[in-house]
C-alpha positions in Angstrom: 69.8 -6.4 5.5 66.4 -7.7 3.1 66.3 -10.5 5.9 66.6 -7.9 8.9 63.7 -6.2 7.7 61.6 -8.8 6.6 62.1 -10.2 10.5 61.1 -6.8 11.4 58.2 -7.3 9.7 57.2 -10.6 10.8 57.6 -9.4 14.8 55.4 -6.5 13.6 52.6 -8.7 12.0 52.3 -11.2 15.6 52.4 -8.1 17.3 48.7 -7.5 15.3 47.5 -10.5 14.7 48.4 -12.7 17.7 46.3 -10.8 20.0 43.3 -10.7 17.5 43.2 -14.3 17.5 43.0 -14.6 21.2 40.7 -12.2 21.4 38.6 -14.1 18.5 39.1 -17.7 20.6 38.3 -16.0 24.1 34.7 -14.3 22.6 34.1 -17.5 20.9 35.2 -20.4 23.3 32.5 -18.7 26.1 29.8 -18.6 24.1 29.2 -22.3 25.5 28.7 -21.1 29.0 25.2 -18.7 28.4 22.5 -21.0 29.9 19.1 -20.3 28.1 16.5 -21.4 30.7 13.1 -22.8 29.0 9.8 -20.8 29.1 8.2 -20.5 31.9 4.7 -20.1 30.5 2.8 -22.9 28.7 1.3 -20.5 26.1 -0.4 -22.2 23.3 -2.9 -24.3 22.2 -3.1 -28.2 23.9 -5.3 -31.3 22.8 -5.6 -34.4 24.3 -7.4 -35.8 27.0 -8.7 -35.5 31.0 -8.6 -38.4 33.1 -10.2 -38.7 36.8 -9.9 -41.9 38.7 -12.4 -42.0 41.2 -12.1 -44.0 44.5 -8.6 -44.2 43.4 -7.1 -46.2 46.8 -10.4 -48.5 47.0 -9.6 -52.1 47.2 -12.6 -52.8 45.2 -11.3 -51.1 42.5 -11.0 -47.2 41.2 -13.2 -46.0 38.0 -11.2 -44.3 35.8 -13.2 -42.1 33.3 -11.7 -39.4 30.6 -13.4 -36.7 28.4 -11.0 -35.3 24.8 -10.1 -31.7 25.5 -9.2 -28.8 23.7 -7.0 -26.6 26.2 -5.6 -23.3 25.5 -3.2 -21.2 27.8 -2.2 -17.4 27.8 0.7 -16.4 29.6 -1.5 -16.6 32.9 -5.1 -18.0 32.3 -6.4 -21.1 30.3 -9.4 -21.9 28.8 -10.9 -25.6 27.6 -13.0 -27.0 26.0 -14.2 -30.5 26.8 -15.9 -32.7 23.9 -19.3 -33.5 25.8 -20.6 -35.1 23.2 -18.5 -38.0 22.9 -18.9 -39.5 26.0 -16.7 -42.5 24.9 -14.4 -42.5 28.0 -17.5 -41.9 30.3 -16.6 -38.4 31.7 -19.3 -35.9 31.0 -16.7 -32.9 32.3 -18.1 -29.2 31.7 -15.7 -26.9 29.7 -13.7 -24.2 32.0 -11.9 -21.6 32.5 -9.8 -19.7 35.3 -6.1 -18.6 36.5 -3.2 -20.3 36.8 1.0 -19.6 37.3 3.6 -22.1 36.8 6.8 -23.0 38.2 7.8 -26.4 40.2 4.4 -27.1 39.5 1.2 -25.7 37.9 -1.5 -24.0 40.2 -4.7 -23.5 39.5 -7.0 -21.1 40.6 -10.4 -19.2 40.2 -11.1 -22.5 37.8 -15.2 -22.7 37.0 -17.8 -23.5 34.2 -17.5 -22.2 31.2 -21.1 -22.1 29.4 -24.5 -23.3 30.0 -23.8 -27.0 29.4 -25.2 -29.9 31.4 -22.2 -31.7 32.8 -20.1 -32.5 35.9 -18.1 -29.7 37.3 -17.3 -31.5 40.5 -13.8 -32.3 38.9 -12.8 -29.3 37.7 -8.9 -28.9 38.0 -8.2 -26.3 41.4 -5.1 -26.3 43.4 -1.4 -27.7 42.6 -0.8 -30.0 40.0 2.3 -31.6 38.9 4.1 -31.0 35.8 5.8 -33.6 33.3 7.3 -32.8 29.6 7.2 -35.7 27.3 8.7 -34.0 24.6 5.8 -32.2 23.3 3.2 -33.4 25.3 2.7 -32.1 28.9 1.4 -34.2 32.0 -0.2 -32.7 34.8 -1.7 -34.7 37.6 -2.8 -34.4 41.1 -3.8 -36.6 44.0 -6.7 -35.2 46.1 -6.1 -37.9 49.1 -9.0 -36.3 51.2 -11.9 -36.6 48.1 -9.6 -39.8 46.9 -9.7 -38.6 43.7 -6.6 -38.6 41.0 -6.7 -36.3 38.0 -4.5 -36.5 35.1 -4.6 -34.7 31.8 -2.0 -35.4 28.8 -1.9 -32.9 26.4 -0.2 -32.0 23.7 0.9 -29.0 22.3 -0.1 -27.8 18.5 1.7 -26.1 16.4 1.6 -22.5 16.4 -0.4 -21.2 13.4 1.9 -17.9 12.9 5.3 -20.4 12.8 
């Protein structure tokens, strides 16, 4: 009789707990399938440096000059600020400021001089650029084929002062 009732028992307990560890595997086991996509915005604060290859296709050979820059993005404008007075790498770029959205790729719009600087604002960045993450560091680029013109900028992103 002890035996019949301790069978009773047992049949009652997997009655209770058999389901609750299902239950516990099923919530558990598809928590692998949620897909976090990355952000779409390049908020923060870049630094780095702008390149513009001039007469890039030229068989007698394309100038490639560069200016250090201090870029900053919100979720839908930027702002930066080039280092005019180290004209090192030859490219005496004025600081800017505009609009941009991102996707596929990174246009910019509305992009013009910011301040009363004397400096080159012929290759401020305008239109669709490409995007590339290396790790921390984002590359953008275009080729203008009609001006002959590439521009490249490889930046990389600071840390956060509020992490």
């Amino acid at each position: 009789m002890k035996i019949l009732n301790n069978m009773k028992k047992m049949r009652n307990t997997k009655r209770i707990f058999l389901p609750a560890i299902i239950l516990f595997v099923l919530l558990f086991s598809c928590a692998k399938d949620i897909i976090v996509e990355p952000p779409n915005s390049l908020r923060g604060y870049y630094v780095g440096r702008f390149y513009v290859t001039t007469d890039y296709s030229s068989q007698n050979g394309a100038i490639t000059r560069y200016v250090n820059v201090g870029w900053t993005f919100s979720d839908f404008g930027h702002i930066c600020s080039t280092a005019v007075t180290d004209l090192g790498g030859g490219l005496n770029l004025c600081s800017f400021v505009g609009d941009y959205t991102a996707e596929n790729q990174i246009f910019f719009s509305g992009t013009r001089k910011n301040g009363l600087e004397v400096c080159d604002d012929a290759f401020l960045p305008l239109g669709y650029f490409s995007v590339q993450w290396i790790m921390d560091t984002l590359v953008i680029q275009q080729f203008n084929t009609q001006d002959d013109i590439y521009e490249k900028a490889v930046i990389e992103k600071q840390p956060d002062i509020t992490e």
